[in-house]
N, C-alpha and C positions, 0 to 999 in steps of 0.2 A: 611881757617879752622876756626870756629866757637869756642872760648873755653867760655862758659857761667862763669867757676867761674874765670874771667880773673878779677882781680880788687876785687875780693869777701871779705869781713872782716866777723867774729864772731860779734855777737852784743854783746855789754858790756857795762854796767853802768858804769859810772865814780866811781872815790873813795872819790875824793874831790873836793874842787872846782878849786884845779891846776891841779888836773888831766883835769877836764874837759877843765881849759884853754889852755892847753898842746895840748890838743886833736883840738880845735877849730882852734887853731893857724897850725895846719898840715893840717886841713882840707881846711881851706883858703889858705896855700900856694900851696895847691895838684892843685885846681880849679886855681890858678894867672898861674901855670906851665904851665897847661892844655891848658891855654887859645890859643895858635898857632895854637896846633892839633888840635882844636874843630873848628877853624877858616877853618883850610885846608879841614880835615873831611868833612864839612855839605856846604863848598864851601861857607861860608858869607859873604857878601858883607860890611864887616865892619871892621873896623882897630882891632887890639889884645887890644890898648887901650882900646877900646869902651867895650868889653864883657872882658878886667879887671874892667871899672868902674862898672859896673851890676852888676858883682860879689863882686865887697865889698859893693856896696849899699844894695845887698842881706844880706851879713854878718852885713851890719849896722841896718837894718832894725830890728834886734833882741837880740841888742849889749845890751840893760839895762833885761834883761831873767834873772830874779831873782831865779828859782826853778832849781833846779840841773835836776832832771825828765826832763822837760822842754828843758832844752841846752841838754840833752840825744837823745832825741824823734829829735831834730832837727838834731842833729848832724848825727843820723840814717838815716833822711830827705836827708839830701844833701850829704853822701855818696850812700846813692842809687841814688841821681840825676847823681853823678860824674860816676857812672858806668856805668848807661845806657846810658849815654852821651857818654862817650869815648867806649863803647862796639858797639856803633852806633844802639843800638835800638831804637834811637827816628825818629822822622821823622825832616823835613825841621820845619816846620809849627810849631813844640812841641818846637823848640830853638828858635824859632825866638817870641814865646808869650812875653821871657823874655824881648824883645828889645820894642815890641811894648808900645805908649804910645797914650792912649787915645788924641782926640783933644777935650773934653766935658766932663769931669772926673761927674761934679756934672751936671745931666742936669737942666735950670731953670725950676721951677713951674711955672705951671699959678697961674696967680693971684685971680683967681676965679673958679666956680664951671662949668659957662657957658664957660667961655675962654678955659677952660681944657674939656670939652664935645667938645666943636666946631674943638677943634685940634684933636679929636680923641685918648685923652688919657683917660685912668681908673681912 
C-alpha cells in the first residue's frame, strides 16, 4: 500500500537561529538513521559508512549558510530529498548520482585556438 503523505511535514520558517539549528541537527540525524534502509531499499552495493560519509559531506557542504531563508529553502531541500528516498520514489540511478565522482572534474584547455579546433572542441 502506497501512503504518499508518509514522512509529510508543513513547511515552516525557522524563528531563530536555534530554531533552525535544532531543525538542521534532526534533519541530519533523520538522514545518519535512514542510512541502512536506504542501503537495503535501493539494494547499494556500498557499506552504511560510505552514504553516512555523503551525507555529512552533503550537510558540510553548506555548514557556513549565513541567511536564515537560505538554511529554510535547504532544510525544505533535503526533507523532500529524505522522503522521496525513503518513500522509494527515486530510481537506482537518482541515488547513486550522489556517490558518483567525476575522474576529470576540471577538464584541461588547449593551449591554443588551433590545438582546441584540431581536438574538436568549441
Amino acid at each position: 500500500m502506497i501512503n504518499p503523505t508518509y514522512l509529510a511535514q508543513r513547511t515552516r520558517s525557522s524563528v531563530n537561529w536555534s530554531d533552525a539549528k535544532r531543525r538542521v541537527i534532526h534533519s541530519y540525524r533523520d538522514w545518519l538513521r535512514a542510512g541502512p534502509e536506504i542501503q537495503t531499499m535501493y539494494t547499494l552495493n556500498l557499506p552504511v559508512s560510505t552514504i553516512r560519509t555523503k551525507v555529512r559531506q552533503e550537510f558540510e557542504r553548506h555548514r557556513y549558510v549565513n541567511q536564515l531563508r537560505t538554511v529554510d529553502v535547504l532544510l525544505f531541500n533535503s526533507h523532500q530529498e529524505f522522503q522521496e528516498t525513503l518513500n522509494f520514489w527515486k530510481q537506482i540511478s537518482q541515488v547513486m548520482k550522489y556517490f558518483h565522482t567525476e575522474d576529470n572534474p576540471t577538464p584541461k584547455l588547449p593551449s591554443n585556438f588551433i590545438n582546441g579546433f584540431l581536438e574538436g572542441r568549441n
